[in-house]
DRENDREN-938573 format. One line per 8 residues: for each residue x, y, z of C-alpha. Coordinates in nm, 2 decimals. Example, Ala and Ser with C-alpha at 12.3 -4.5 7.8 and 13.67 -1.06 7.14 Angstrom:
REM DRENDREN-938573
1.23/-0.45/0.78  1.37/-0.11/0.71 $
//
This chain:
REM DRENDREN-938573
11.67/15.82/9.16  12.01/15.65/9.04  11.93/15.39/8.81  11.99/15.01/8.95  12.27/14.79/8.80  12.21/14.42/8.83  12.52/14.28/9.00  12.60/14.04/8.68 $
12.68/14.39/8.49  12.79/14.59/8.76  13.07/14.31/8.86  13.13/14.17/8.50  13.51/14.07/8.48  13.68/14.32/8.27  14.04/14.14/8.24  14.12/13.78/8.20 $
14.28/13.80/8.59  13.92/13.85/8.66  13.74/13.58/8.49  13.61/13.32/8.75  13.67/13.00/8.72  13.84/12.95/8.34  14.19/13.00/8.46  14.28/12.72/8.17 $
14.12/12.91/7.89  14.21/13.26/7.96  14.61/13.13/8.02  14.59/13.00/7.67  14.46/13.34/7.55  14.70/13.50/7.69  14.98/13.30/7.56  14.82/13.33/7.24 $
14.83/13.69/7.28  15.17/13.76/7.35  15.31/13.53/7.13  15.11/13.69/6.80  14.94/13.32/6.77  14.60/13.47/6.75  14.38/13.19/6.52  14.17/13.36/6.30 $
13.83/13.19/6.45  13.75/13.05/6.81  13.47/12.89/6.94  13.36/12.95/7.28  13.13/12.67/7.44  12.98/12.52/7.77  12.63/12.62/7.98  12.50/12.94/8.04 $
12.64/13.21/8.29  13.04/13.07/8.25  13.19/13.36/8.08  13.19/13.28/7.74  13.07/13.62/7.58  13.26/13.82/7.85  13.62/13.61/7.72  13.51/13.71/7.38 $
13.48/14.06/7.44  13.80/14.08/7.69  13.98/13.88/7.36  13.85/14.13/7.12  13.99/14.42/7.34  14.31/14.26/7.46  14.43/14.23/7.07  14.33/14.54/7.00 $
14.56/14.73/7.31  14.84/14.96/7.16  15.00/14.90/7.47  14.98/14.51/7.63  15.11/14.45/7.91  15.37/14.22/8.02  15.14/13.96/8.18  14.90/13.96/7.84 $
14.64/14.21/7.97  14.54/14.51/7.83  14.60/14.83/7.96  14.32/15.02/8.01  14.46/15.35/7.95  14.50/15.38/7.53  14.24/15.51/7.26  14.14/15.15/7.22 $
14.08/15.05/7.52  13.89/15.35/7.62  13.65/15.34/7.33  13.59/14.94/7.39  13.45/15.08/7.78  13.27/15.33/7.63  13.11/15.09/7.39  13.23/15.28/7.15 $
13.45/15.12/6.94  13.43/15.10/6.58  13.68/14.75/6.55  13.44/14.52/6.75  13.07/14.36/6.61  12.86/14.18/6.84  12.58/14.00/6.63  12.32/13.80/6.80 $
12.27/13.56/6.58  11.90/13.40/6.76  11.78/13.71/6.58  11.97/13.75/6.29  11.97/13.41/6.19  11.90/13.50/5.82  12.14/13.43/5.47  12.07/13.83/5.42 $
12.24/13.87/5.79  12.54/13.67/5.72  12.59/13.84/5.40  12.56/14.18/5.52  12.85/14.05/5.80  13.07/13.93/5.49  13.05/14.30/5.29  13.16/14.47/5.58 $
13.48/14.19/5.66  13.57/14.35/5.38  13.65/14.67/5.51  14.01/14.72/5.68  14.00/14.87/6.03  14.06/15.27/6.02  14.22/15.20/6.40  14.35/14.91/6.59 $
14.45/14.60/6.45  14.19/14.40/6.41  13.85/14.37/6.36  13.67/14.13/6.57  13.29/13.95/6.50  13.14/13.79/6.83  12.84/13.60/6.70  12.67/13.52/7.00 $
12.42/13.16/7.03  12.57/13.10/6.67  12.42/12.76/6.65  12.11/12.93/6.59  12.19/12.99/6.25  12.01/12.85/5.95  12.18/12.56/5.73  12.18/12.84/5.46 $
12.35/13.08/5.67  12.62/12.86/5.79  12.70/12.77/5.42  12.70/13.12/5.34  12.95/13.21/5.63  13.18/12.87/5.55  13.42/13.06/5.25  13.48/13.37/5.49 $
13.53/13.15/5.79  13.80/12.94/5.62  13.98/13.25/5.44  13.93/13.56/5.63  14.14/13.88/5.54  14.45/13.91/5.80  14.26/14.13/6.04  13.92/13.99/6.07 $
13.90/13.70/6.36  13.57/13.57/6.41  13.50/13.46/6.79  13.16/13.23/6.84  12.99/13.14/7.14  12.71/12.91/7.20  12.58/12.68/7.47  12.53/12.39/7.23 $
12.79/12.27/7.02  12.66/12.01/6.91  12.43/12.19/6.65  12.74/12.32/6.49  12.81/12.20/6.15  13.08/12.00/6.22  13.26/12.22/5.86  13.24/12.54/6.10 $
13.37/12.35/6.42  13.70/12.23/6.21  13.79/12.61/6.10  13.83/12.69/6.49  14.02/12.70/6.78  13.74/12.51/7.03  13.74/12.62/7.41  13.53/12.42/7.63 $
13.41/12.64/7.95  13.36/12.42/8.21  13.09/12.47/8.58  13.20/12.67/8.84  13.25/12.53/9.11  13.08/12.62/9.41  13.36/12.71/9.63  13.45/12.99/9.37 $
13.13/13.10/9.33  13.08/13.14/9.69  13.41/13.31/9.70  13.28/13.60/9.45  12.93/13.62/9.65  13.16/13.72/9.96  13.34/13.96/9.71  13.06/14.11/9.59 $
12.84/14.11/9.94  13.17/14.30/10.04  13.15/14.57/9.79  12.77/14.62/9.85  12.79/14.64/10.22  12.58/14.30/10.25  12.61/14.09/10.60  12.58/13.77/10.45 $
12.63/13.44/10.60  12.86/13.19/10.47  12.63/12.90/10.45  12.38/13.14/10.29  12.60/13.19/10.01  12.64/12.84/9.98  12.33/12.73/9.90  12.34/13.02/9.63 $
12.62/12.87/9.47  12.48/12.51/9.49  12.14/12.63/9.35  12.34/12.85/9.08  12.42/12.49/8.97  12.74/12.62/8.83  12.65/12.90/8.63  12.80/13.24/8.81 $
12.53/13.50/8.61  12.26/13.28/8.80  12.42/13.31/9.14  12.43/13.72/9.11  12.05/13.70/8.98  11.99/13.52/9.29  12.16/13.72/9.54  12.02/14.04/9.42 $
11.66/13.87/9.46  11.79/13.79/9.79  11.93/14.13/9.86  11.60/14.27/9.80  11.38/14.08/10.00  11.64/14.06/10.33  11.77/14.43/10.27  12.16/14.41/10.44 $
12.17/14.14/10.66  12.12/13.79/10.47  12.08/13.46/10.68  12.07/13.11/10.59  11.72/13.06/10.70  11.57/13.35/10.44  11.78/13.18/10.16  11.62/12.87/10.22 $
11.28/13.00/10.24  11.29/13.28/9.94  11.46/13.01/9.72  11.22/12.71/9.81  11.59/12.48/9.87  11.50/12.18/10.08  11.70/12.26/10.42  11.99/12.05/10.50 $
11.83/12.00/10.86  11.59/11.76/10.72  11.82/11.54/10.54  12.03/11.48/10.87  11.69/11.48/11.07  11.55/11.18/10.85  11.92/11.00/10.78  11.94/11.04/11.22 $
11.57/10.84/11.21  11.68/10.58/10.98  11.98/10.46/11.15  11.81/10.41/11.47  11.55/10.19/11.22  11.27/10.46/11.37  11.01/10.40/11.06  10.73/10.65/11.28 $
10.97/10.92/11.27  11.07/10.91/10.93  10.73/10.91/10.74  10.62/11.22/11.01  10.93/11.38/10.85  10.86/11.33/10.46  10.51/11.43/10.53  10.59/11.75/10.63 $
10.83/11.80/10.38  10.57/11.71/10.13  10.31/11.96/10.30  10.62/12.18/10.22  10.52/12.18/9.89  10.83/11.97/9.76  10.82/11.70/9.52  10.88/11.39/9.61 $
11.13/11.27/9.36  11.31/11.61/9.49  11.36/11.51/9.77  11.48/11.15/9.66  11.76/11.30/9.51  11.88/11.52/9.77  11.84/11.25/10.01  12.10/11.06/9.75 $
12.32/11.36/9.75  12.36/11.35/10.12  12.43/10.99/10.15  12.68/11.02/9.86  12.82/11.31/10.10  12.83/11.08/10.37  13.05/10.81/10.20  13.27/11.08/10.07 $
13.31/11.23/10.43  13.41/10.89/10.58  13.74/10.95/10.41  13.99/11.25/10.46  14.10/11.21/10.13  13.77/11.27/9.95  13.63/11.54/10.19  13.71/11.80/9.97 $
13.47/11.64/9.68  13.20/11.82/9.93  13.11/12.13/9.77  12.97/12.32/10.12  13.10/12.52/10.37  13.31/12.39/10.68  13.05/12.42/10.91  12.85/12.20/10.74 $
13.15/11.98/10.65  13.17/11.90/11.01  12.80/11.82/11.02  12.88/11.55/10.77  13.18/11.39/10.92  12.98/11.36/11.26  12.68/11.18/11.09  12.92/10.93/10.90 $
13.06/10.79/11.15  12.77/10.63/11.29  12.70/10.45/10.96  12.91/10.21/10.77  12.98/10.25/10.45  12.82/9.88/10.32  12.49/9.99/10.45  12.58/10.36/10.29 $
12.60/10.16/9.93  12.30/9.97/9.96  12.11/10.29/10.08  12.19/10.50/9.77  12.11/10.19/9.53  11.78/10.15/9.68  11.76/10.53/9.65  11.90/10.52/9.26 $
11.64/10.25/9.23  11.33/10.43/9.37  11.46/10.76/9.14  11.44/10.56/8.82  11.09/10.40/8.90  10.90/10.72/9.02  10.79/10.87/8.72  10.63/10.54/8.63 $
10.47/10.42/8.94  10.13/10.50/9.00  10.11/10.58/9.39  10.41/10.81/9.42  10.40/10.88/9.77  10.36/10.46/9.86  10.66/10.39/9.67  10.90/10.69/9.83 $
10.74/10.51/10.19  10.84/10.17/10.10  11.19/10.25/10.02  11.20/10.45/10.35  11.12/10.20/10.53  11.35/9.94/10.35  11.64/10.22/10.44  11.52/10.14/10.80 $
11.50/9.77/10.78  11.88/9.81/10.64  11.97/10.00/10.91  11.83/9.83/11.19  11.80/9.43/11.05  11.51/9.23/11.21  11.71/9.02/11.43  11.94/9.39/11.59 $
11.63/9.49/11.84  11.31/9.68/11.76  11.21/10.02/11.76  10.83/10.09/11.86  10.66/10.41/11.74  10.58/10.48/12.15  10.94/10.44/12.24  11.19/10.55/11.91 $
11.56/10.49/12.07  11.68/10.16/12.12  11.91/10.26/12.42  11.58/10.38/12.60  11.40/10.09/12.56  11.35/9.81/12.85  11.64/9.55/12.86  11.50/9.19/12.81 $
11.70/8.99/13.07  11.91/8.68/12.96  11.88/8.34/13.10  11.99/7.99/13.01  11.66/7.75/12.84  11.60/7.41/12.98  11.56/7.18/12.70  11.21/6.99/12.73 $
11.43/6.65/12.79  11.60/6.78/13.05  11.93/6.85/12.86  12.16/7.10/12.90  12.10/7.44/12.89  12.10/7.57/12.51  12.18/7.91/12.39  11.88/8.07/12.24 $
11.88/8.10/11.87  11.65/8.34/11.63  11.44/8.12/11.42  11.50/8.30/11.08  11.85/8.08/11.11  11.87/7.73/11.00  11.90/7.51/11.31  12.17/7.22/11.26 $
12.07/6.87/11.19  11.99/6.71/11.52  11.99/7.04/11.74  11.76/7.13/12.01  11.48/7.38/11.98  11.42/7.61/12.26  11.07/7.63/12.39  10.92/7.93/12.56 $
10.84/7.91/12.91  10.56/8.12/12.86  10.37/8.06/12.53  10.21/8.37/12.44  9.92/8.45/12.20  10.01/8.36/11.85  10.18/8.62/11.63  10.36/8.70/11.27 $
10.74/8.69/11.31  10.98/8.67/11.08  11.26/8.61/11.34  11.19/8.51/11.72  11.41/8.53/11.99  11.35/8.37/12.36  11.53/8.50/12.62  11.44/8.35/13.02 $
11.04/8.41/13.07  10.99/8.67/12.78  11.02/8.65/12.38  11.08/8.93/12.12  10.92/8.88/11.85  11.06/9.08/11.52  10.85/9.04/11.17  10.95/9.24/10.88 $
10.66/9.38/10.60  10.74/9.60/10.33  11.06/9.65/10.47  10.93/9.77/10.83  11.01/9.65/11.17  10.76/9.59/11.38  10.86/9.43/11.68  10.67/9.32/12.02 $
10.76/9.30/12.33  10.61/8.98/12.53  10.60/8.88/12.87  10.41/8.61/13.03  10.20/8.55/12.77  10.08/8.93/12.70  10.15/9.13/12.42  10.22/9.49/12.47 $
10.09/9.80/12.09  9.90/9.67/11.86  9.94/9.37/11.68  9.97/9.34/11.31  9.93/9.01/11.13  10.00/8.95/10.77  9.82/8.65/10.59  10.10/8.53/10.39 $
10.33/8.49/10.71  10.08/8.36/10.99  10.21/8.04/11.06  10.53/8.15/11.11  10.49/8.21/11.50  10.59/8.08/11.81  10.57/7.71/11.78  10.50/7.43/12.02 $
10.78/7.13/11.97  10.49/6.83/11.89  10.68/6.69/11.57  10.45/6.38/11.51  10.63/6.14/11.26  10.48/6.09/10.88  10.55/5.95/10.52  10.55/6.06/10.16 $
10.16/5.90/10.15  10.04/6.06/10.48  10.24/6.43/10.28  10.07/6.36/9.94  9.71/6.30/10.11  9.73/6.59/10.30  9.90/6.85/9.98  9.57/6.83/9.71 $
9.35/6.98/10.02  9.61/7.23/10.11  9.64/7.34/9.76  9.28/7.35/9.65  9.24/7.63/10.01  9.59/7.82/9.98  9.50/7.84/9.59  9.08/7.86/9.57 $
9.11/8.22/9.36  9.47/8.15/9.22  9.41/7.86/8.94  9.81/7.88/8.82  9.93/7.84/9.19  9.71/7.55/9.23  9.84/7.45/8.91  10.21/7.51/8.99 $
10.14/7.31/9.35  10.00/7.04/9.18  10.17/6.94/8.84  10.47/6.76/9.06  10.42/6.55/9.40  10.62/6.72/9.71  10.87/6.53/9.82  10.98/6.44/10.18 $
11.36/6.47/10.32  11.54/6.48/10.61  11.41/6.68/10.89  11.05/6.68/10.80  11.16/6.90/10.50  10.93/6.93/10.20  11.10/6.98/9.87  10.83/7.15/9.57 $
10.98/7.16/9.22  10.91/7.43/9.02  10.96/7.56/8.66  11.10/7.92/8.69  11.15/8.23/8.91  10.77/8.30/8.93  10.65/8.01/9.06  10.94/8.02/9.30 $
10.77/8.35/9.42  10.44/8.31/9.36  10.56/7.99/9.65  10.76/8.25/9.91  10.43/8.43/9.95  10.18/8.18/10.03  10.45/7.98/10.24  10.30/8.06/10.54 $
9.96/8.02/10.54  10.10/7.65/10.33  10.33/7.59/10.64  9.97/7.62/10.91  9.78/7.43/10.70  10.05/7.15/10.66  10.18/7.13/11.07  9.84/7.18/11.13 $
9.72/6.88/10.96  10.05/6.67/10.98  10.07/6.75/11.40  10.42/6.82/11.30  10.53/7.19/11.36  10.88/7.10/11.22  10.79/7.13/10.87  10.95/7.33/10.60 $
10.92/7.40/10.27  11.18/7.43/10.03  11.15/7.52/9.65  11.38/7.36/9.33  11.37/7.52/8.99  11.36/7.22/8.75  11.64/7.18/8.51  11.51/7.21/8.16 $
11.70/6.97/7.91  11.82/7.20/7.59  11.60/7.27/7.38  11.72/7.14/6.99  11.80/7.38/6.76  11.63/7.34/6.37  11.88/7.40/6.08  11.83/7.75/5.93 $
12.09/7.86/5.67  12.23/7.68/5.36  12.50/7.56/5.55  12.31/7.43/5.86  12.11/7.24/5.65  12.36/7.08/5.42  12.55/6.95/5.77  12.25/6.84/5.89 $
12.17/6.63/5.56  12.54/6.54/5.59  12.52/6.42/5.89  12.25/6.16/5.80  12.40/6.04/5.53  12.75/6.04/5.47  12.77/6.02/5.08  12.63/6.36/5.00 $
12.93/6.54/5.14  13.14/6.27/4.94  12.93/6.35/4.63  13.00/6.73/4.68  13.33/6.75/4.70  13.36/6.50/4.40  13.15/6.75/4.18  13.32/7.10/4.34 $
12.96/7.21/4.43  12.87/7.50/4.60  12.59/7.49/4.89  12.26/7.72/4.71  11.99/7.57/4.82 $
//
């Protein structure tokens, strides 16, 4: 049976024109190379599977060629060369230095520097993952770095420079490999699947490359994994599956519910990817990814920042046109925010929810329609018919406005013609015989449809919001006595197992404005909010009481006057002493004194 050659061996670039993806590094090298500018160190860094030992040893071969080529490669065809692909050659050391780490390892590399080259020109010492050297091995290696005999050059690679002492970094020539990118990696899979007869699909080798996350020995690992559990024919689908990737599919499944604000469709959707077996902040960040993909696609010139195939591409260009790019923004910094908290919150899958259903409250606001769990797409839902309000005085018909808005000083209220059951809204919108009601929770919509007084689902009622509902127009006139009789009682129920919001309701009087408005001063941000969240059931208790169902309540933060500052230093306390009396600064500059208190 012929023995098996992984494809990162079997395809390893054997010339610079080969290398993938450092076209700035090996150009150097071979500028180096033919114009005898060879340093007599280099260090070779960046993430794994780049090409940084493969430069070395294409470096260490190229210098030693008796006949170089024009275009700075080697030949392939003299005594050197033949014995460097034989593994045979006598002028090139590879020392790994994760297992010969010692001062009796370096020294034992020094003694033979010593010795000139019986062939070739050079003698070349690839210490491979040199930052795994000891201190005392690095100090032992600093003299021969700094003065090496003409033909030694030393080549080092590691994947973390920063553990270099920076006295070896300054003796040499530093080459920074960069990722590959996906599109090149891709590019080789095809090369490769070519040579070994492979049926692979583009988008298949996509996802290789993007899960490769840059580095090209991790891609071929991958794709012979893949070639062994497929055989000759590799699809897209058994990528996905064999390499556990969350498929694109969902993303524009779930980004497709949230712009038609379909909150039923969306949590069905992240529960099965959970039952998947993905992690949750997983799929947070690809969800971020394909947003950011989204932006970028609404652009020409930034669709080739998408590292994916052109069918996909399209995919993406389709999608981003039906979003806008300001809800696109505030979707990925709701995203970026819900990345950085999930570690830390204690009911992971509650928090991803919320923010999923914020996404669909930004896509669909509370007063753009409702989407019902029964009937998901807006266009199929029943059309609410328009039709001009009579005013209860007998004005002029009004135009219906929602009642999350501010209504004008002096404007005119619509009433319903049909006063249905009380229920939670946010925002409220009368149209003819019939009202939509829209309330938002947790970032939700949940909206209801009513018509002649019935209400069609479920209903869901939230304590904090249930006077805001529809409202009948009695607005019975009171004072600032009849406001400050009725508060203490309201306080003493809203508040009866929150002391500081009793506290915070009671330490100032409310005080009555202009249309039946009821301003509470407060001392900071939390008792602001603390406020917002109780508003409602205040707001019941208040019309309720007042037979006034035009009442509102507005919060003030106090202004706190500045608080005064006590001297601290010498200095602060001579000008404050100064200050008070006049004749001591007199008296010190008389004497020439200094201020040492």
């Amino acid at each position: 049976m012929e023995n098996f050659i992984v494809s990162a061996r079997k395809y390893r670039p054997v010339t610079f024109a080969t290398v993938i993806g450092q076209a700035s590094i090996t150009n150097t090298l071979k500028n180096a190379i033919r114009n005898q500018q060879i340093a007599q160190a280099f260090l070779f860094t960046g993430p794994r599977g780049v090409g940084k030992t493969t430069c070395a040893r294409i470096l260490a071969k190229t210098i030693n060629c008796r006949n170089l080529r024009p275009d700075g490669e080697a030949c392939n065809t003299c005594e050197s060369c033949e014995s460097f692909n034989k593994s045979s050659s006598f002028n090139i050391y590879e020392l790994d230095a994760a297992s010969n780490n010692s001062v009796e390892d370096i020294r034992s590399l020094v003694d033979q520097v010593r010795i000139p080259p019986q062939s070739g020109k050079y003698k070349v010492y690839i210490i491979d993952e040199v930052h795994m050297l000891s201190q005392a091995a690095f100090n032992a290696f600093l003299k021969t770095l700094e003065e090496p005999p003409t033909y030694a050059k030393f080549i080092l690679a590691t994947t973390e420079k920063h553990k270099i002492l920076p006295t070896i970094l300054s003796r040499c020539q530093i080459f920074d490999f960069r990722r590959i990118s996906v599109e090149d990696i891709a590019m080789h899979l095809a090369n490769v699947a070519h040579e070994e007869h492979v049926e692979a699909e583009t988008d298949a080798l996509h996802v290789i490359a993007q899960k490769a996350d840059g580095g090209l020995r991790d891609a071929l690992s991958m794709f012979d994994q893949l070639v062994s559990f497929a055989g000759k024919t590799l699809t897209y689908r058994q990528v996905i599956e064999n390499l556990n990737v969350l498929d694109h599919d969902y993303y524009f499944r779930i980004t497709g519910y949230i712009l038609e604000g379909n909150v039923s469709r969306t949590l069905l959707t992240v529960n099965e990817i959970i039952a998947n077996g993905f992690d949750g902040q997983h799929f947070v960040t690809g969800l971020g990814q394909h947003l950011r993909n989204l932006l970028v696609s609404k652009d020409d010139g930034t669709l080739a920042l998408l590292e994916t195939s052109a069918n996909i591409r399209s995919l993406y260009a389709a999608q981003s046109s039906a979003c806008s790019a300001q809800f696109l923004m505030k979707a990925l910094e709701l995203l970026n925010q819900c990345d950085l908290n999930y570690k830390v919150s204690n009911n992971k899958r509650l928090h991803l929810e919320i923010v999923l259903m914020q996404l669909c409250n930004l896509a669909v606001p509370a007063d753009a329609g409702v989407v019902s769990a029964a009937n998901p797409k807006p266009e199929t839902s029943r059309k609410v018919q328009s039709a001009p309000v009579q005013s209860p005085a007998g004005l002029a018909p009004v135009t219906p406005v929602p009642q999350s808005h501010a209504a004008p000083p002096g404007s005119v209220t619509p009433t319903p013609v049909a006063a249905p059951s009380p229920v939670p809204s946010a925002a409220e919108t009368v149209q003819g015989s019939k009202s939509k009601v829209v309330r938002t929770f947790s970032g939700v919509n949940v909206g209801k449809i009513m018509k002649s007084g019935s209400v069609t689902g479920e209903e869901t009622r939230d304590d904090s919001e249930a006077a805001a509902e529809v409202l009948p127009e009695t607005r019975d006139q009171f004072t600032q006595n009849d406001l400050e009789r009725v508060w203490e009682p309201m306080a003493k129920k809203v508040a009866a197992t929150q002391p500081n919001l009793y506290n915070t309701l009671t330490c100032r009087p409310p005080v009555l404005t202009d249309e039946f408005k009821v301003v509470v001063t407060v001392d900071n941000k939390i008792q602001e909010g603390e406020i917002f969240h109780r508003r409602g059931e205040m707001l019941s208790i208040l019309r309720e009481s007042l037979n006034n169902w035009g009442i509102q309540i507005e919060t003030l933060i106090a202004d706190r006057p500045p608080e005064s500052r006590k001297p601290y230093t010498d200095q602060e306390k001579f000008d404050n002493l100064a200050g008070q009396n006049p004749v001591i600064k007199k008296l010190k500059d008389q004497l020439n004194l200094d201020i040492d208190m």
